[in-house]
C-alpha positions in Angstrom: 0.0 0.0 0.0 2.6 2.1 0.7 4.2 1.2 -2.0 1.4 2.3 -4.4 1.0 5.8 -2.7 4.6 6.6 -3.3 4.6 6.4 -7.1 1.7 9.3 -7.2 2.7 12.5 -8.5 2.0 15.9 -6.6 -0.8 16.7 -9.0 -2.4 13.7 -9.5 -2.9 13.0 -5.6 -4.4 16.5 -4.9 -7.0 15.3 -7.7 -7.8 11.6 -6.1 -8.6 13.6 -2.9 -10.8 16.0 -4.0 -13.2 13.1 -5.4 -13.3 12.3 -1.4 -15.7 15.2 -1.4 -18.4 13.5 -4.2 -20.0 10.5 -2.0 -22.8 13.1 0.3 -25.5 11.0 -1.0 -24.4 7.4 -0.1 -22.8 8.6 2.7 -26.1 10.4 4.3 -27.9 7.7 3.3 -25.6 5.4 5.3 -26.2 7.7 7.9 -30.0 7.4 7.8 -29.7 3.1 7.8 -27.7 3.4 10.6 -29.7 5.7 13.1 -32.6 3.4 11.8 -31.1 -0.3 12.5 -29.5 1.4 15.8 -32.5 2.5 17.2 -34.6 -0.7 16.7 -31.6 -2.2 17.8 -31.2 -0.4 20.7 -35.3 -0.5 21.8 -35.7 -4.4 21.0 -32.4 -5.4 23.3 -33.1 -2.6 26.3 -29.2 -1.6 25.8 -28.5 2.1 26.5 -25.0 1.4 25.1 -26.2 0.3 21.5 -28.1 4.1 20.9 -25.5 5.5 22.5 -23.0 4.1 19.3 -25.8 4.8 17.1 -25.8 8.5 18.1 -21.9 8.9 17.9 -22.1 7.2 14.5 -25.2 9.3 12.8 -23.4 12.3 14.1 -20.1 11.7 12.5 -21.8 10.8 9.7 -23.3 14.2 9.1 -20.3 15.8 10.4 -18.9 13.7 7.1 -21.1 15.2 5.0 -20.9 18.9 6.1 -16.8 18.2 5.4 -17.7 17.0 1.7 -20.1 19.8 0.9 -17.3 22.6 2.3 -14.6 20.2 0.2 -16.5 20.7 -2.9 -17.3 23.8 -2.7 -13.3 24.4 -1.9 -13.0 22.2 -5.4 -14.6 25.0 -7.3 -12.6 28.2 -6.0 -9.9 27.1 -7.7 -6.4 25.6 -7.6 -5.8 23.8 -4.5 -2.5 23.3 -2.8 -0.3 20.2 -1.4 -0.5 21.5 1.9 -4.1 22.2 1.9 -5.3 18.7 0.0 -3.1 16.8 2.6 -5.6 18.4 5.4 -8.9 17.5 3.4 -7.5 13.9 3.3 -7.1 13.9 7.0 -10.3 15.3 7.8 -12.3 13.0 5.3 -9.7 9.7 6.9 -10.4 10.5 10.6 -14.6 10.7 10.0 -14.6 7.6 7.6 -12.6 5.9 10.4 -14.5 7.5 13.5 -18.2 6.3 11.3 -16.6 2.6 10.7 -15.5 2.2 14.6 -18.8 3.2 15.2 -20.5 0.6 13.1 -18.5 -1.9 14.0 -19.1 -1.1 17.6 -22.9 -1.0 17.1 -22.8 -4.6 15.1 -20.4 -6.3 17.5 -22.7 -5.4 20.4 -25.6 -7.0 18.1 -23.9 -9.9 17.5 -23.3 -10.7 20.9 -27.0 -10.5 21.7 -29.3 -13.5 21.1 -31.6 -11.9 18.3 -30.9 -13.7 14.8 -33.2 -10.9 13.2 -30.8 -8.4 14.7 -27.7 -9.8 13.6 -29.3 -9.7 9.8 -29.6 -6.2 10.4 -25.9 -5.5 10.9 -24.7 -8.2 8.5 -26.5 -6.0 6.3 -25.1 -2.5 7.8 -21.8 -4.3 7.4 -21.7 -5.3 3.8 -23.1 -1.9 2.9 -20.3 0.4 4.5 -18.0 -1.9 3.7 -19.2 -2.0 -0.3 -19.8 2.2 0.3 -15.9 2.6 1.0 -15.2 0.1 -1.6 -16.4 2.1 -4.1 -16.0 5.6 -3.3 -13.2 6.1 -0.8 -10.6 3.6 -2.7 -9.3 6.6 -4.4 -7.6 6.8 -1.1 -6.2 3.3 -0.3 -4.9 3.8 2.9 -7.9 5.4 4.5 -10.1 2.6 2.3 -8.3 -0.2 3.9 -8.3 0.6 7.4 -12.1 1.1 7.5 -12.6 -2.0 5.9 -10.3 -3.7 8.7 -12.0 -1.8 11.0 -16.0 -2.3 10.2 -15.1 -5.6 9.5 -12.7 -7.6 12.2 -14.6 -6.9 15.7 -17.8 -8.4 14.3 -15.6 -11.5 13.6 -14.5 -12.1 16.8 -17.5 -11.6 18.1 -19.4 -14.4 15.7 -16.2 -16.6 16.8 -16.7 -15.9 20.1 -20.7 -17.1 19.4 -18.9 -20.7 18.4 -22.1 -22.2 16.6 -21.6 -23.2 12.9 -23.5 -20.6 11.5 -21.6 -17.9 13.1 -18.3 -19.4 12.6 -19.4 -19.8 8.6 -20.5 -16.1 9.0 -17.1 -14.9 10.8 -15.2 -16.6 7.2 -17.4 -15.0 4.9 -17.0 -11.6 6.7 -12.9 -12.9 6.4 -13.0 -13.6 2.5 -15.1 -10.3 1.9 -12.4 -8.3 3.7 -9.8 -9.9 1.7 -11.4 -9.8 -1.4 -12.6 -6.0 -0.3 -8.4 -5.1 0.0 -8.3 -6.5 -3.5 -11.0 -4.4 -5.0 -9.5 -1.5 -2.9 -6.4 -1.8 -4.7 -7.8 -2.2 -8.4 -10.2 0.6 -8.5 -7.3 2.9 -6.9 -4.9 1.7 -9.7 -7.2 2.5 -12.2 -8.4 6.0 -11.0 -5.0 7.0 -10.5 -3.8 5.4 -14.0 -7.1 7.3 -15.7 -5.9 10.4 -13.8 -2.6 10.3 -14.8 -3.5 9.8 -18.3 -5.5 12.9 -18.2 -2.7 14.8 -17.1 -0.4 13.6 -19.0 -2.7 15.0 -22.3 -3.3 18.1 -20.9 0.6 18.5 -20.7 1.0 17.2 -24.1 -1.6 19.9 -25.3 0.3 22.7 -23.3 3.6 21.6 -25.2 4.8 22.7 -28.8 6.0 19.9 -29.9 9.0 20.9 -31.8 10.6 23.3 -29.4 9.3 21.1 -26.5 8.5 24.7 -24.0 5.0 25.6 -23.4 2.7 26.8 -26.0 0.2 29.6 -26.1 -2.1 27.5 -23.7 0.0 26.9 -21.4 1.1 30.7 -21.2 -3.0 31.3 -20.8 -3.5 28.5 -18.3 -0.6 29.9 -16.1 -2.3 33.3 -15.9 -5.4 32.2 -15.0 -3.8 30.0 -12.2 -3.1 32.9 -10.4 0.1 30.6 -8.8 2.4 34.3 -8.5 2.3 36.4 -5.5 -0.4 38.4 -5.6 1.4 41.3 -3.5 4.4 41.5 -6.5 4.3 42.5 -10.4 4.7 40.4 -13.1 6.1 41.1 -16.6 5.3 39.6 -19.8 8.3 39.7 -22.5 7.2 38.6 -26.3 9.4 39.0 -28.9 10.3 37.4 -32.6 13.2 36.1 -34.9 14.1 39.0 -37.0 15.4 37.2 -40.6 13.8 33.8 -39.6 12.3 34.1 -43.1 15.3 34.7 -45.1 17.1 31.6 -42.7 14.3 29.0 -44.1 15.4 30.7 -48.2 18.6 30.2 -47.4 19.1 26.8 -46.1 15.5 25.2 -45.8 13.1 24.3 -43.2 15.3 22.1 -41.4 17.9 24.4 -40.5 14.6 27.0 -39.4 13.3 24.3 -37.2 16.8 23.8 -35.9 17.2 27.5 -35.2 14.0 27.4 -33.3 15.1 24.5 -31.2 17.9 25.8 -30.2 16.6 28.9 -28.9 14.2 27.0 -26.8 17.4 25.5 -25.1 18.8 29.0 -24.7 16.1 30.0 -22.9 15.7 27.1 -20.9 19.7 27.6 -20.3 18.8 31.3 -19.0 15.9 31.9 -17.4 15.8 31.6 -13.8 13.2 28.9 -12.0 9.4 30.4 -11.7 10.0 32.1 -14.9 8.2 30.5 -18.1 8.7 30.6 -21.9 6.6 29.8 -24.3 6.5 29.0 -28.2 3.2 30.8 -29.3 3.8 30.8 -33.2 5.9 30.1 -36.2 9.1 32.1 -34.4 6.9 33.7 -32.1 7.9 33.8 -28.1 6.7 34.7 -24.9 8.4 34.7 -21.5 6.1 35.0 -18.6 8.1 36.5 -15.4 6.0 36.7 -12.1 7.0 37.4 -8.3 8.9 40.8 -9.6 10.0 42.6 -6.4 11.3 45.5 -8.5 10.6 46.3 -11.9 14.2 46.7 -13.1 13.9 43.0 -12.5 12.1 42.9 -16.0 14.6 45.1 -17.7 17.5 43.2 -16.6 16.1 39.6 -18.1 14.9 41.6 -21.1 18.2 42.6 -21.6 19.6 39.3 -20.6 17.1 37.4 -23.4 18.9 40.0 -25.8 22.3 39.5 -25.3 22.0 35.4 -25.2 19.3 35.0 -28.0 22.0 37.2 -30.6 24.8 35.2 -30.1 25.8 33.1 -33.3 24.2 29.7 -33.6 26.1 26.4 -35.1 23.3 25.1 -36.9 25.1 21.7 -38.5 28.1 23.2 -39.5 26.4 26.7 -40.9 27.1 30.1 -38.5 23.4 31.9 -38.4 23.3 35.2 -36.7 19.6 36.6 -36.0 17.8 39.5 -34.3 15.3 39.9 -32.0 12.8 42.8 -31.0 11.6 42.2 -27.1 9.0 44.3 -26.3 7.6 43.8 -22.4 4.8 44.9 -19.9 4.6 44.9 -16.6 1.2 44.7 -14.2 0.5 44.4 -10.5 0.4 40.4 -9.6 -2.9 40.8 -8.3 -4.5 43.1 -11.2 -2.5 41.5 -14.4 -5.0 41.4 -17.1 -3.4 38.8 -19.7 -4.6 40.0 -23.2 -4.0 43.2 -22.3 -0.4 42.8 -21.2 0.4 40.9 -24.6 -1.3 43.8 -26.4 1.2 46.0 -24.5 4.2 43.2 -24.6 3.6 43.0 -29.1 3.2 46.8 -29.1 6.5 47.0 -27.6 8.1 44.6 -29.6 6.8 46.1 -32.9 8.1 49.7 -31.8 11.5 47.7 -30.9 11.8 45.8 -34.5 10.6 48.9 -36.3 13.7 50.6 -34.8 16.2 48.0 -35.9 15.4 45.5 -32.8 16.8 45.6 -29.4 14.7 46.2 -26.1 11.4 48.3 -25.8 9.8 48.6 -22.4 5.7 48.9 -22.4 5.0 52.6 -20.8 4.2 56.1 -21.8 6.9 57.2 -24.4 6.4 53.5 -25.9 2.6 54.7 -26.2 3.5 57.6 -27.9 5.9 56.0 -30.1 3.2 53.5 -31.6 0.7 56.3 -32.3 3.8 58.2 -33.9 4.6 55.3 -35.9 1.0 54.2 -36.6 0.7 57.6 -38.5 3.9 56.8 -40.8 3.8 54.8 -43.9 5.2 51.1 -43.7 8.8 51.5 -44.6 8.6 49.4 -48.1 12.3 47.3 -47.8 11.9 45.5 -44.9 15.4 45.3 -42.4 16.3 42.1 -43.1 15.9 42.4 -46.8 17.7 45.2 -46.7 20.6 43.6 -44.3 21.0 40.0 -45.5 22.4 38.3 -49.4 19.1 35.7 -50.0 20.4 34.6 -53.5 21.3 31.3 -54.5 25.2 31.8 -54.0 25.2 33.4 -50.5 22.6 30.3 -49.6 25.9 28.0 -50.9 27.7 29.1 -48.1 28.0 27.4 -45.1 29.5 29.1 -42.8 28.2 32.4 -44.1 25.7 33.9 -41.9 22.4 34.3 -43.0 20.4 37.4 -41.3 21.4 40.8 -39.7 23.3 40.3 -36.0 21.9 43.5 -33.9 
Protein backbone atom coordinates (compact mmCIF):
# COMPACT_ATOMS: atom_id res chain seq x y z
CA UNK A 1 0.00 0.00 0.00
CA UNK A 2 2.65 2.11 0.73
CA UNK A 3 4.15 1.20 -2.03
CA UNK A 4 1.44 2.30 -4.37
CA UNK A 5 0.99 5.84 -2.69
CA UNK A 6 4.63 6.56 -3.29
CA UNK A 7 4.58 6.38 -7.07
CA UNK A 8 1.72 9.31 -7.19
CA UNK A 9 2.74 12.49 -8.47
CA UNK A 10 1.98 15.89 -6.60
CA UNK A 11 -0.84 16.70 -8.96
CA UNK A 12 -2.39 13.68 -9.47
CA UNK A 13 -2.91 12.96 -5.64
CA UNK A 14 -4.37 16.48 -4.94
CA UNK A 15 -6.98 15.35 -7.67
CA UNK A 16 -7.81 11.62 -6.11
CA UNK A 17 -8.57 13.57 -2.85
CA UNK A 18 -10.81 16.03 -3.99
CA UNK A 19 -13.20 13.07 -5.42
CA UNK A 20 -13.34 12.28 -1.37
CA UNK A 21 -15.66 15.19 -1.43
CA UNK A 22 -18.38 13.53 -4.20
CA UNK A 23 -20.05 10.55 -2.02
CA UNK A 24 -22.77 13.05 0.33
CA UNK A 25 -25.54 10.98 -0.96
CA UNK A 26 -24.42 7.40 -0.05
CA UNK A 27 -22.81 8.65 2.66
CA UNK A 28 -26.07 10.40 4.33
CA UNK A 29 -27.95 7.73 3.30
CA UNK A 30 -25.61 5.42 5.32
CA UNK A 31 -26.24 7.67 7.93
CA UNK A 32 -30.00 7.37 7.81
CA UNK A 33 -29.72 3.14 7.81
CA UNK A 34 -27.67 3.40 10.61
CA UNK A 35 -29.74 5.73 13.07
CA UNK A 36 -32.63 3.40 11.84
CA UNK A 37 -31.05 -0.28 12.48
CA UNK A 38 -29.51 1.39 15.77
CA UNK A 39 -32.52 2.46 17.24
CA UNK A 40 -34.59 -0.70 16.71
CA UNK A 41 -31.64 -2.18 17.81
CA UNK A 42 -31.23 -0.42 20.69
CA UNK A 43 -35.27 -0.50 21.78
CA UNK A 44 -35.74 -4.41 21.02
CA UNK A 45 -32.40 -5.40 23.33
CA UNK A 46 -33.06 -2.61 26.30
CA UNK A 47 -29.17 -1.57 25.78
CA UNK A 48 -28.46 2.11 26.49
CA UNK A 49 -25.02 1.37 25.06
CA UNK A 50 -26.21 0.30 21.49
CA UNK A 51 -28.13 4.11 20.95
CA UNK A 52 -25.51 5.46 22.45
CA UNK A 53 -23.01 4.15 19.35
CA UNK A 54 -25.81 4.79 17.14
CA UNK A 55 -25.77 8.47 18.11
CA UNK A 56 -21.94 8.94 17.90
CA UNK A 57 -22.09 7.18 14.47
CA UNK A 58 -25.24 9.34 12.84
CA UNK A 59 -23.38 12.33 14.07
CA UNK A 60 -20.09 11.65 12.50
CA UNK A 61 -21.76 10.83 9.70
CA UNK A 62 -23.26 14.24 9.07
CA UNK A 63 -20.28 15.82 10.36
CA UNK A 64 -18.87 13.73 7.10
CA UNK A 65 -21.11 15.15 4.97
CA UNK A 66 -20.91 18.94 6.15
CA UNK A 67 -16.75 18.25 5.42
CA UNK A 68 -17.68 17.03 1.69
CA UNK A 69 -20.07 19.79 0.95
CA UNK A 70 -17.26 22.58 2.33
CA UNK A 71 -14.63 20.25 0.18
CA UNK A 72 -16.46 20.66 -2.86
CA UNK A 73 -17.31 23.83 -2.69
CA UNK A 74 -13.33 24.38 -1.93
CA UNK A 75 -13.03 22.22 -5.37
CA UNK A 76 -14.58 24.96 -7.30
CA UNK A 77 -12.56 28.20 -6.01
CA UNK A 78 -9.92 27.11 -7.69
CA UNK A 79 -6.43 25.58 -7.62
CA UNK A 80 -5.80 23.81 -4.48
CA UNK A 81 -2.48 23.34 -2.78
CA UNK A 82 -0.28 20.20 -1.44
CA UNK A 83 -0.46 21.47 1.90
CA UNK A 84 -4.06 22.22 1.94
CA UNK A 85 -5.34 18.71 -0.01
CA UNK A 86 -3.15 16.76 2.55
CA UNK A 87 -5.57 18.35 5.44
CA UNK A 88 -8.90 17.51 3.40
CA UNK A 89 -7.51 13.91 3.29
CA UNK A 90 -7.05 13.86 7.00
CA UNK A 91 -10.32 15.31 7.85
CA UNK A 92 -12.27 13.02 5.34
CA UNK A 93 -9.70 9.71 6.92
CA UNK A 94 -10.36 10.47 10.55
CA UNK A 95 -14.58 10.72 10.05
CA UNK A 96 -14.61 7.60 7.62
CA UNK A 97 -12.56 5.94 10.43
CA UNK A 98 -14.49 7.48 13.49
CA UNK A 99 -18.17 6.29 11.26
CA UNK A 100 -16.58 2.55 10.66
CA UNK A 101 -15.48 2.22 14.59
CA UNK A 102 -18.83 3.25 15.18
CA UNK A 103 -20.52 0.63 13.13
CA UNK A 104 -18.49 -1.94 13.99
CA UNK A 105 -19.15 -1.14 17.61
CA UNK A 106 -22.87 -1.02 17.05
CA UNK A 107 -22.84 -4.59 15.07
CA UNK A 108 -20.37 -6.29 17.54
CA UNK A 109 -22.66 -5.40 20.41
CA UNK A 110 -25.62 -6.99 18.08
CA UNK A 111 -23.86 -9.87 17.51
CA UNK A 112 -23.33 -10.69 20.94
CA UNK A 113 -26.96 -10.53 21.73
CA UNK A 114 -29.27 -13.52 21.11
CA UNK A 115 -31.62 -11.92 18.29
CA UNK A 116 -30.93 -13.67 14.80
CA UNK A 117 -33.16 -10.94 13.24
CA UNK A 118 -30.77 -8.40 14.65
CA UNK A 119 -27.71 -9.82 13.60
CA UNK A 120 -29.27 -9.66 9.83
CA UNK A 121 -29.60 -6.16 10.35
CA UNK A 122 -25.91 -5.49 10.94
CA UNK A 123 -24.69 -8.18 8.49
CA UNK A 124 -26.52 -6.01 6.32
CA UNK A 125 -25.11 -2.51 7.82
CA UNK A 126 -21.80 -4.26 7.45
CA UNK A 127 -21.67 -5.31 3.81
CA UNK A 128 -23.14 -1.86 2.88
CA UNK A 129 -20.32 0.39 4.50
CA UNK A 130 -18.02 -1.94 3.73
CA UNK A 131 -19.21 -1.97 -0.28
CA UNK A 132 -19.84 2.19 0.27
CA UNK A 133 -15.94 2.59 1.03
CA UNK A 134 -15.19 0.09 -1.60
CA UNK A 135 -16.39 2.12 -4.12
CA UNK A 136 -16.02 5.57 -3.25
CA UNK A 137 -13.18 6.06 -0.80
CA UNK A 138 -10.57 3.62 -2.66
CA UNK A 139 -9.29 6.60 -4.43
CA UNK A 140 -7.63 6.84 -1.07
CA UNK A 141 -6.20 3.35 -0.35
CA UNK A 142 -4.92 3.82 2.95
CA UNK A 143 -7.87 5.37 4.52
CA UNK A 144 -10.10 2.62 2.34
CA UNK A 145 -8.31 -0.23 3.95
CA UNK A 146 -8.29 0.62 7.36
CA UNK A 147 -12.14 1.08 7.54
CA UNK A 148 -12.60 -2.00 5.89
CA UNK A 149 -10.32 -3.72 8.72
CA UNK A 150 -12.02 -1.80 11.01
CA UNK A 151 -16.05 -2.29 10.19
CA UNK A 152 -15.15 -5.60 9.50
CA UNK A 153 -12.66 -7.56 12.24
CA UNK A 154 -14.64 -6.85 15.69
CA UNK A 155 -17.79 -8.37 14.33
CA UNK A 156 -15.59 -11.54 13.55
CA UNK A 157 -14.50 -12.08 16.80
CA UNK A 158 -17.51 -11.61 18.14
CA UNK A 159 -19.38 -14.40 15.68
CA UNK A 160 -16.18 -16.62 16.80
CA UNK A 161 -16.65 -15.89 20.08
CA UNK A 162 -20.72 -17.08 19.36
CA UNK A 163 -18.91 -20.73 18.39
CA UNK A 164 -22.09 -22.15 16.62
CA UNK A 165 -21.61 -23.20 12.92
CA UNK A 166 -23.46 -20.57 11.50
CA UNK A 167 -21.59 -17.92 13.10
CA UNK A 168 -18.25 -19.43 12.61
CA UNK A 169 -19.40 -19.76 8.62
CA UNK A 170 -20.54 -16.12 8.95
CA UNK A 171 -17.15 -14.89 10.75
CA UNK A 172 -15.16 -16.59 7.24
CA UNK A 173 -17.36 -14.95 4.94
CA UNK A 174 -17.05 -11.59 6.72
CA UNK A 175 -12.86 -12.91 6.41
CA UNK A 176 -13.02 -13.57 2.47
CA UNK A 177 -15.13 -10.31 1.95
CA UNK A 178 -12.43 -8.27 3.66
CA UNK A 179 -9.85 -9.89 1.67
CA UNK A 180 -11.39 -9.80 -1.37
CA UNK A 181 -12.63 -5.97 -0.28
CA UNK A 182 -8.41 -5.07 0.01
CA UNK A 183 -8.33 -6.53 -3.49
CA UNK A 184 -10.99 -4.42 -4.98
CA UNK A 185 -9.47 -1.47 -2.87
CA UNK A 186 -6.35 -1.79 -4.74
CA UNK A 187 -7.83 -2.24 -8.39
CA UNK A 188 -10.21 0.64 -8.47
CA UNK A 189 -7.25 2.92 -6.90
CA UNK A 190 -4.93 1.67 -9.66
CA UNK A 191 -7.15 2.55 -12.21
CA UNK A 192 -8.36 5.99 -10.99
CA UNK A 193 -4.99 6.99 -10.47
CA UNK A 194 -3.81 5.43 -14.04
CA UNK A 195 -7.12 7.35 -15.67
CA UNK A 196 -5.93 10.37 -13.77
CA UNK A 197 -2.59 10.26 -14.76
CA UNK A 198 -3.54 9.80 -18.29
CA UNK A 199 -5.46 12.88 -18.21
CA UNK A 200 -2.74 14.83 -17.10
CA UNK A 201 -0.40 13.55 -19.04
CA UNK A 202 -2.69 15.00 -22.29
CA UNK A 203 -3.28 18.06 -20.88
CA UNK A 204 0.57 18.55 -20.66
CA UNK A 205 0.97 17.17 -24.05
CA UNK A 206 -1.59 19.88 -25.28
CA UNK A 207 0.32 22.74 -23.28
CA UNK A 208 3.58 21.60 -25.21
CA UNK A 209 4.78 22.75 -28.83
CA UNK A 210 6.05 19.93 -29.95
CA UNK A 211 9.02 20.89 -31.79
CA UNK A 212 10.62 23.34 -29.42
CA UNK A 213 9.28 21.06 -26.50
CA UNK A 214 8.51 24.68 -24.03
CA UNK A 215 4.97 25.64 -23.43
CA UNK A 216 2.73 26.79 -25.96
CA UNK A 217 0.20 29.64 -26.09
CA UNK A 218 -2.14 27.51 -23.67
CA UNK A 219 0.00 26.93 -21.35
CA UNK A 220 1.05 30.74 -21.19
CA UNK A 221 -2.96 31.27 -20.83
CA UNK A 222 -3.49 28.48 -18.27
CA UNK A 223 -0.63 29.95 -16.12
CA UNK A 224 -2.35 33.32 -15.89
CA UNK A 225 -5.37 32.23 -15.00
CA UNK A 226 -3.79 29.97 -12.24
CA UNK A 227 -3.08 32.89 -10.45
CA UNK A 228 0.06 30.64 -8.80
CA UNK A 229 2.38 34.26 -8.46
CA UNK A 230 2.32 36.40 -5.50
CA UNK A 231 -0.40 38.41 -5.55
CA UNK A 232 1.40 41.30 -3.50
CA UNK A 233 4.36 41.53 -6.49
CA UNK A 234 4.32 42.49 -10.36
CA UNK A 235 4.67 40.41 -13.11
CA UNK A 236 6.07 41.06 -16.57
CA UNK A 237 5.26 39.58 -19.80
CA UNK A 238 8.32 39.74 -22.50
CA UNK A 239 7.21 38.57 -26.27
CA UNK A 240 9.37 38.98 -28.85
CA UNK A 241 10.34 37.41 -32.65
CA UNK A 242 13.15 36.06 -34.85
CA UNK A 243 14.14 38.99 -37.00
CA UNK A 244 15.39 37.19 -40.58
CA UNK A 245 13.84 33.78 -39.64
CA UNK A 246 12.32 34.08 -43.07
CA UNK A 247 15.29 34.68 -45.11
CA UNK A 248 17.14 31.62 -42.66
CA UNK A 249 14.26 29.00 -44.05
CA UNK A 250 15.36 30.67 -48.15
CA UNK A 251 18.60 30.16 -47.41
CA UNK A 252 19.12 26.78 -46.12
CA UNK A 253 15.46 25.18 -45.81
CA UNK A 254 13.12 24.30 -43.24
CA UNK A 255 15.26 22.12 -41.38
CA UNK A 256 17.86 24.44 -40.49
CA UNK A 257 14.55 27.00 -39.41
CA UNK A 258 13.34 24.31 -37.21
CA UNK A 259 16.83 23.83 -35.88
CA UNK A 260 17.24 27.54 -35.17
CA UNK A 261 13.96 27.41 -33.29
CA UNK A 262 15.11 24.52 -31.18
CA UNK A 263 17.90 25.83 -30.18
CA UNK A 264 16.63 28.94 -28.94
CA UNK A 265 14.20 27.03 -26.84
CA UNK A 266 17.44 25.48 -25.11
CA UNK A 267 18.75 28.96 -24.74
CA UNK A 268 16.06 30.04 -22.86
CA UNK A 269 15.70 27.06 -20.87
CA UNK A 270 19.69 27.62 -20.26
CA UNK A 271 18.83 31.28 -19.00
CA UNK A 272 15.86 31.91 -17.44
CA UNK A 273 15.76 31.55 -13.79
CA UNK A 274 13.22 28.93 -12.01
CA UNK A 275 9.40 30.37 -11.69
CA UNK A 276 10.00 32.06 -14.87
CA UNK A 277 8.15 30.53 -18.15
CA UNK A 278 8.72 30.59 -21.88
CA UNK A 279 6.64 29.84 -24.30
CA UNK A 280 6.52 28.96 -28.23
CA UNK A 281 3.23 30.76 -29.28
CA UNK A 282 3.84 30.76 -33.22
CA UNK A 283 5.93 30.14 -36.18
CA UNK A 284 9.11 32.08 -34.42
CA UNK A 285 6.94 33.70 -32.14
CA UNK A 286 7.89 33.80 -28.12
CA UNK A 287 6.67 34.73 -24.93
CA UNK A 288 8.43 34.67 -21.48
CA UNK A 289 6.13 34.99 -18.56
CA UNK A 290 8.11 36.51 -15.45
CA UNK A 291 6.02 36.66 -12.09
CA UNK A 292 6.97 37.44 -8.32
CA UNK A 293 8.89 40.82 -9.57
CA UNK A 294 9.99 42.59 -6.36
CA UNK A 295 11.35 45.50 -8.46
CA UNK A 296 10.56 46.34 -11.94
CA UNK A 297 14.19 46.71 -13.11
CA UNK A 298 13.86 43.02 -12.53
CA UNK A 299 12.08 42.94 -16.00
CA UNK A 300 14.59 45.11 -17.68
CA UNK A 301 17.52 43.21 -16.59
CA UNK A 302 16.11 39.57 -18.12
CA UNK A 303 14.91 41.62 -21.12
CA UNK A 304 18.24 42.63 -21.58
CA UNK A 305 19.60 39.28 -20.59
CA UNK A 306 17.07 37.35 -23.39
CA UNK A 307 18.88 40.05 -25.75
CA UNK A 308 22.30 39.46 -25.34
CA UNK A 309 22.03 35.38 -25.17
CA UNK A 310 19.28 35.03 -27.99
CA UNK A 311 21.96 37.16 -30.58
CA UNK A 312 24.82 35.20 -30.08
CA UNK A 313 25.79 33.13 -33.29
CA UNK A 314 24.21 29.71 -33.57
CA UNK A 315 26.06 26.43 -35.05
CA UNK A 316 23.34 25.09 -36.94
CA UNK A 317 25.08 21.66 -38.53
CA UNK A 318 28.10 23.22 -39.49
CA UNK A 319 26.44 26.73 -40.91
CA UNK A 320 27.15 30.14 -38.52
CA UNK A 321 23.36 31.90 -38.42
CA UNK A 322 23.26 35.22 -36.69
CA UNK A 323 19.60 36.64 -35.99
CA UNK A 324 17.80 39.48 -34.26
CA UNK A 325 15.34 39.94 -32.00
CA UNK A 326 12.83 42.75 -30.98
CA UNK A 327 11.62 42.16 -27.11
CA UNK A 328 9.00 44.29 -26.33
CA UNK A 329 7.60 43.78 -22.43
CA UNK A 330 4.79 44.88 -19.93
CA UNK A 331 4.57 44.89 -16.63
CA UNK A 332 1.25 44.73 -14.18
CA UNK A 333 0.48 44.35 -10.50
CA UNK A 334 0.38 40.45 -9.59
CA UNK A 335 -2.90 40.78 -8.34
CA UNK A 336 -4.53 43.14 -11.19
CA UNK A 337 -2.46 41.54 -14.42
CA UNK A 338 -5.01 41.40 -17.06
CA UNK A 339 -3.37 38.82 -19.66
CA UNK A 340 -4.64 39.98 -23.20
CA UNK A 341 -4.01 43.17 -22.28
CA UNK A 342 -0.44 42.85 -21.24
CA UNK A 343 0.39 40.89 -24.61
CA UNK A 344 -1.27 43.78 -26.35
CA UNK A 345 1.17 45.99 -24.47
CA UNK A 346 4.19 43.21 -24.62
CA UNK A 347 3.62 42.96 -29.07
CA UNK A 348 3.19 46.81 -29.13
CA UNK A 349 6.49 47.01 -27.55
CA UNK A 350 8.11 44.56 -29.57
CA UNK A 351 6.79 46.14 -32.85
CA UNK A 352 8.06 49.74 -31.80
CA UNK A 353 11.51 47.66 -30.95
CA UNK A 354 11.81 45.82 -34.55
CA UNK A 355 10.58 48.92 -36.27
CA UNK A 356 13.73 50.58 -34.81
CA UNK A 357 16.24 48.03 -35.95
CA UNK A 358 15.36 45.50 -32.79
CA UNK A 359 16.82 45.59 -29.43
CA UNK A 360 14.73 46.18 -26.10
CA UNK A 361 11.41 48.31 -25.76
CA UNK A 362 9.76 48.57 -22.42
CA UNK A 363 5.69 48.94 -22.42
CA UNK A 364 4.98 52.59 -20.76
CA UNK A 365 4.24 56.09 -21.83
CA UNK A 366 6.90 57.20 -24.44
CA UNK A 367 6.41 53.47 -25.88
CA UNK A 368 2.58 54.74 -26.22
CA UNK A 369 3.46 57.58 -27.91
CA UNK A 370 5.85 56.00 -30.12
CA UNK A 371 3.22 53.52 -31.56
CA UNK A 372 0.66 56.30 -32.28
CA UNK A 373 3.81 58.21 -33.88
CA UNK A 374 4.61 55.27 -35.85
CA UNK A 375 1.01 54.15 -36.63
CA UNK A 376 0.75 57.59 -38.54
CA UNK A 377 3.89 56.83 -40.82
CA UNK A 378 3.83 54.77 -43.92
CA UNK A 379 5.15 51.13 -43.68
CA UNK A 380 8.78 51.49 -44.59
CA UNK A 381 8.59 49.36 -48.10
CA UNK A 382 12.34 47.25 -47.83
CA UNK A 383 11.87 45.48 -44.90
CA UNK A 384 15.38 45.29 -42.45
CA UNK A 385 16.29 42.08 -43.13
CA UNK A 386 15.92 42.38 -46.77
CA UNK A 387 17.73 45.18 -46.73
CA UNK A 388 20.62 43.57 -44.32
CA UNK A 389 21.00 39.96 -45.52
CA UNK A 390 22.36 38.28 -49.37
CA UNK A 391 19.15 35.70 -50.03
CA UNK A 392 20.41 34.64 -53.50
CA UNK A 393 21.33 31.32 -54.53
CA UNK A 394 25.21 31.81 -53.98
CA UNK A 395 25.16 33.39 -50.54
CA UNK A 396 22.55 30.34 -49.56
CA UNK A 397 25.85 27.96 -50.95
CA UNK A 398 27.66 29.09 -48.10
CA UNK A 399 28.01 27.38 -45.07
CA UNK A 400 29.54 29.13 -42.78
CA UNK A 401 28.18 32.38 -44.07
CA UNK A 402 25.74 33.88 -41.88
CA UNK A 403 22.35 34.30 -43.03
CA UNK A 404 20.38 37.41 -41.34
CA UNK A 405 21.41 40.81 -39.66
CA UNK A 406 23.33 40.26 -35.99
CA UNK A 407 21.94 43.50 -33.90
Amino acid sequence: MIRLLKSESDAVRRELVAELAYSIIPTSILGAITLIIGVFSAASLARPLILEATIVTTVMSFLKVAVMILHRQRNKTGHVLSSESLRWEMMHGALTLAMAAGISTLATMIFLAPDLSLQMLATVLIFGYAAGVITRVSVRPAIAASAVITVGFPPIAACVLAGDRPHLILAATFLAFILAGMQSVVHVYRTAKRQIGLKHDMAALAQRDSLTRLPNRLAIREASDNRAWPSDRAIALHCFDVDGFKLVNDAYGHQIGDRLLEAIADRLRAILPEGVMAARVGGDEFMVLQPGLSDEREAERLAYRLFANLTEPYDLDGRLVRIGVSIGYAIAPGATADRETMIRQADAASYIAKRRGGGVEYHGAATQDAAHQNSTKPAASPTREAASCDSSPAHAAADTQPCAAYH
